[in-house]
N, C-alpha and C positions, 0 to 999 in steps of 0.2 A: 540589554538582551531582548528586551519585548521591539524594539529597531528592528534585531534581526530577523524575528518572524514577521514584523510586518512587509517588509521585504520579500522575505519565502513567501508569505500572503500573494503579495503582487506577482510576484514571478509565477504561480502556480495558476494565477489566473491567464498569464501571455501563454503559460503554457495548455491550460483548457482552451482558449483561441485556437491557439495551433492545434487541437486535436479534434475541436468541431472543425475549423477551416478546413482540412484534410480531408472528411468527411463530407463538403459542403461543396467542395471545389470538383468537376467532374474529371479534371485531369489530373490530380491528385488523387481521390476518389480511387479512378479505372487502376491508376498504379500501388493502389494500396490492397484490390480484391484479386489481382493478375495473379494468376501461378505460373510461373516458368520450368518447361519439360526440355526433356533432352537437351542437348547442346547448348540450348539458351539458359539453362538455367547453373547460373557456378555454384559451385560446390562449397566457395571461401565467402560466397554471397549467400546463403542458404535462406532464409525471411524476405528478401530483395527490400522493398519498400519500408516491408512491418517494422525492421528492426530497426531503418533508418527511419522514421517516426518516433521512436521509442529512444535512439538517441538523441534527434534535434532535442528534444524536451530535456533531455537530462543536461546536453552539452548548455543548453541555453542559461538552465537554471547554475552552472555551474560557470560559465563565463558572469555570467549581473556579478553572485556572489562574490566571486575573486575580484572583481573590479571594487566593488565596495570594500572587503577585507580581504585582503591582500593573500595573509596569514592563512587561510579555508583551503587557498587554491586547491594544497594537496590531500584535504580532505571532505573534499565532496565526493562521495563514494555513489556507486550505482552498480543497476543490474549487468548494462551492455556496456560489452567492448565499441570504444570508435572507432575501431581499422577496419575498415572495408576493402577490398580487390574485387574491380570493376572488371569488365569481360576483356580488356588491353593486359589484364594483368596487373597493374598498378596500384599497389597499398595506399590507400588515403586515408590521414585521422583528420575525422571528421571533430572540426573546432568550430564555436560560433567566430567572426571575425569582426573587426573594428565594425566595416562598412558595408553596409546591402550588396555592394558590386564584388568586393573580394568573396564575400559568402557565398555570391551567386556564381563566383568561378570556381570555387573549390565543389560547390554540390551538381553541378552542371557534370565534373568527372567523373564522381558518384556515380552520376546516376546516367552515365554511357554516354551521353552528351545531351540529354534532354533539356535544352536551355528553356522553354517552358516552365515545366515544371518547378525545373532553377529559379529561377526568378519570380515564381508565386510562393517560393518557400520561403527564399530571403528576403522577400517583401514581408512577410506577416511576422517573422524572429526579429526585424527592428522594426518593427510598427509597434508603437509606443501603446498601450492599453489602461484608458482610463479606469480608475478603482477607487471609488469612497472608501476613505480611511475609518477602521472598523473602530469607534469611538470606545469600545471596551478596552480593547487593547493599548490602546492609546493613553489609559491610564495605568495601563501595570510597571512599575517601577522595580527592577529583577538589577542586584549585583551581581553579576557572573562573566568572569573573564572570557568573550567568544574566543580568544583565542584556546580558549580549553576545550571546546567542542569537535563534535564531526559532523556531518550530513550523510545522512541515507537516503536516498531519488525511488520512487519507482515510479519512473516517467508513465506509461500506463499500467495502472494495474488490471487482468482481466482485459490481456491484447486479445483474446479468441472472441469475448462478445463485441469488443470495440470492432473487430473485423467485421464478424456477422452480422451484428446489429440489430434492430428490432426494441421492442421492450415499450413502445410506443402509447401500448394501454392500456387502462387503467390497473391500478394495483389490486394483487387477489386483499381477500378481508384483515388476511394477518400481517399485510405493509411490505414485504417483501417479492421483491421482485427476482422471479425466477433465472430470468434468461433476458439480455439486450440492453444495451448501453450505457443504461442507468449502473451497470455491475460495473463499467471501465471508471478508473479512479486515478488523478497525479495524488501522490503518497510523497511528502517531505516530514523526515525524523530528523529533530537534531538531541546527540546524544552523550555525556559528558565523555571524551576519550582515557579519563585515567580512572575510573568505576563500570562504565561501560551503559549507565543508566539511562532511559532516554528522557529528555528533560521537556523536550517543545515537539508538535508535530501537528500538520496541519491533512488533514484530507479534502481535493479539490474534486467536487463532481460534478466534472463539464456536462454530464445530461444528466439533468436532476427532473427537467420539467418541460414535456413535450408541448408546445403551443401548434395545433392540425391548423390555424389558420395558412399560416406562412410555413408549417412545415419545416420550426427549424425549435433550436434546443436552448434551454437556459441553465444556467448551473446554481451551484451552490457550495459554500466552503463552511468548515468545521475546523476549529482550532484548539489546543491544551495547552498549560503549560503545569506543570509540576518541576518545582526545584525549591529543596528547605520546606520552610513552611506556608510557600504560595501556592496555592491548586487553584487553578480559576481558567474557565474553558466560556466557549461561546454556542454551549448545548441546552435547547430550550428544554426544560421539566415537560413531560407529557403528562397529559391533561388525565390518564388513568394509567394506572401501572399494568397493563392488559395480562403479563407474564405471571403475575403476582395469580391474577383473579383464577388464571388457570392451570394451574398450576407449574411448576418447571419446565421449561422447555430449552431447547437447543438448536443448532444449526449447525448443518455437517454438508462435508464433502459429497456428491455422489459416486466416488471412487476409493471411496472410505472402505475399510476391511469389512465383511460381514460381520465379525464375532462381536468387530467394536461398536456399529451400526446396533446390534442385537442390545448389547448389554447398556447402551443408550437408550432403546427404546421401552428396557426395564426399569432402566434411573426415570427418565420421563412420562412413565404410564405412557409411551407411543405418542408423546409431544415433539417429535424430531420432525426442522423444517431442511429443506435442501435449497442449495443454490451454486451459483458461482463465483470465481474471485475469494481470493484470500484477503484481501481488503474491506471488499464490500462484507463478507462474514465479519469482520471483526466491527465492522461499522453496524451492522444489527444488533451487535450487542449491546456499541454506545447508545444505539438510539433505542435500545429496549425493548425492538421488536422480539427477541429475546433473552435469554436471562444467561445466554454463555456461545459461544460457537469454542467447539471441540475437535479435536484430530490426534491422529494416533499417529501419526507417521513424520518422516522429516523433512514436508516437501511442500513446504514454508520458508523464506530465507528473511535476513534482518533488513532487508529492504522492503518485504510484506508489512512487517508488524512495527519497525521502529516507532513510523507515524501515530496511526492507531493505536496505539500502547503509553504514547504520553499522554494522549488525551482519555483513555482510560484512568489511568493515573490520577488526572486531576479531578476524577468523579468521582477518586476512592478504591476504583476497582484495578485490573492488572493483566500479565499473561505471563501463567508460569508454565515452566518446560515438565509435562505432562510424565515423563518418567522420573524427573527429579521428585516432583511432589508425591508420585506414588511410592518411589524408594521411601522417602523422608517419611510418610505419614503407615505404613509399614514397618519400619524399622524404631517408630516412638511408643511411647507407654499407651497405652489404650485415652484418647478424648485429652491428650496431650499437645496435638497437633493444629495448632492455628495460626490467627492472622500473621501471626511473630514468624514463623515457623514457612508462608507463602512469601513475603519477602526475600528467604534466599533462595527460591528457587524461580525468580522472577527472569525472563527472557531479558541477555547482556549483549552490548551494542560493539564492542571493541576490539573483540576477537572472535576469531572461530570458534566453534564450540567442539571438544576435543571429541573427534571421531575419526578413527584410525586407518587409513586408505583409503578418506575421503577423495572425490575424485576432485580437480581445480573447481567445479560445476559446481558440486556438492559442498566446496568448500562453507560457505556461511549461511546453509542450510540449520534452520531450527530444530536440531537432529533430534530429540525427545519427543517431537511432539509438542503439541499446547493446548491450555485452557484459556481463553481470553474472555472477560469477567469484565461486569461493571459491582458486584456486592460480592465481601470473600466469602462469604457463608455458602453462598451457589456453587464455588470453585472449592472450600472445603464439604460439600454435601459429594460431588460427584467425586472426589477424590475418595472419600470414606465409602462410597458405595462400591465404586470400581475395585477397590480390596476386596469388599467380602466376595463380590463375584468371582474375580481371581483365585480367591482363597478359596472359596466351592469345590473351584473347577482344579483347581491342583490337588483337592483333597480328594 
């Protein structure tokens, strides 16, 4: 099992390549910031560029995978559809291909006939990318049938900052980065398909580390795995628990509800940080620059949190569906409600979650809501708080 994430390892790094190159390349670049109006812009093309960046990466990761287990093909799951319809009209599914030249004639249709651009795409999807073998993993020794698995992709996570960009410097006091490219994230969950649990996941962030010399990006990766009784991740302890010393904090949406925004700022004495990415929020959490990121709404999908949620997992902590837990911890005997008790209501990989008229869109949308936690006392503290307030305001 630990093969297969060092694999996803490697792949998520050809895939940060390809998402700094894109950004590095000027004629990639101009095609990735272009809006297209009236006539030029199709309607069955709606993102033109964006979305096909956001594919390459998933298709890429999902052609390695199948070639290595066979068995995955049909479950490497993701955000974007591959059919495109170019301005001739033509349905293309977008595939990675054996060889640089076929690649570079199927995306050349794509992309109206730009052989350009074609040919600097398919050059860097088989250019091979060196990567030192993560020596921790290397010893993890995991029984687990891969053919029992799935894959969840989100080839960028936080496409609006990886478009915009910026982020360049230096970080405010509390570690987190508000806005710029540091927020864009490759996100790989792998998740058992018959419990729905997510067992391994890696977070890759292709700009982790601005170098002004040369004016170019370095990254960084984070990996979990939880399955049985292995939890073992490659997350360094920080040097002070900073959350601890001041007390509870969080990290929210900035399109988060007011009421909920509100009654956050009462659970945290007004310790609420904002940012972007649902990735990157849940990566504050692993890395402590918080002590939870929160949301009340369903507009989160299991391609957000699969990643992020294993590696939670093997810290100890979790992400449970934020209406499940407040049902559950309402409807028990008063100081009844714990860690036993946040297990079932932990966010599941394998189906939709049942919401009734969901739209295809909506489909595997995180419909509850969630808490994502590294300690469950923080996730049962706001849970027990969020009641009384409730219970106030209903009374």
């Amino acid at each position: 099992m630990a093969s297969l994430l060092q694999l996803l390892l490697h792949l998520s790094e050809k895939a940060a390549n390809l998402a700094r190159r894109i950004r590095a390349e000027k004629t990639l670049f101009d095609l990735l910031v272009e809006e297209k109006t009236g006539e030029q812009k199709n309607k069955n093309f709606v993102h033109d560029f964006k979305t096909l960046a956001d594919v390459l990466i998933q298709e890429l990761i999902r052609h390695e995978v199948s070639k290595q287990h066979p068995s995955l093909a049909d479950h490497v799951l993701g955000e974007e559809s591959n059919k495109f319809t170019n301005t001739l009209g033509e349905t293309i599914v977008v595939a990675v291909q054996d060889t640089e030249q076929q690649t570079c004639s199927l995306l050349t249709k794509v992309l109206d006939g730009n052989a350009e651009a074609a040919a600097i795409l398919a050059s860097i999807i088989h250019r091979e990318v060196a990567m030192t073998t993560d020596e921790l993993l290397a010893t993890v020794q995991i029984d687990l049938d891969v053919d029992s698995v799935g894959i969840w992709i989100d080839p960028i996570d936080g496409t609006s900052e990886y478009i915009h960009g910026g982020g360049e410097g230096p970080l405010p006091a509390d570690g987190i980065c508000p806005v710029g490219l540091p927020l864009a994230l490759v996100l790989i969950g792998v998740f058992d398909r018959a419990t729905g649990q997510p067992l391994m996941g890696l977070i890759n962030q292709p700009f982790a580390k601005y170098n002004k010399q040369d004016n170019s990006w370095a990254g960084q990766s984070l990996w979990g795995i939880s399955y049985k009784n292995t939890n073992i991740n490659n997350i360094e302890t920080p040097k002070s628990d900073a959350a601890d010393k001041k007390g509870m904090s969080v990290v929210m949406s900035r399109s988060e509800v007011p009421q909920f925004i509100s009654a956050m700022e009462m659970i945290t004495n007004n310790n609420v940080k904002y940012t972007g990415g649902a990735g990157y929020k849940v990566y504050c959490a692993i890395q402590q620059l918080v002590d939870a990121y929160v949301l009340s709404k369903g507009s989160t999908f299991k391609w957000d949190t699969c990643a992020p949620h294993s590696i939670l997992k093997s810290l100890g902590g979790g992400i449970i569906d934020l209406a499940k837990g407040l049902s559950g911890m309402k409807e028990s005997p008063e100081g009844s409600y714990g860690e036993a008790e946040l297990q079932s209501t932990q966010l599941a990989y394998n189906q939709p979650d049942d919401v009734k008229g969901a739209s295809p869109g909506q489909k595997w949308a995180n419909a509850g809501g969630m808490i994502a936690y590294r300690k469950p006392e923080v996730a049962l503290k706001i849970l027990s708080e969020l009641c009384v307030i409730k219970g106030s305001e209903e009374g």
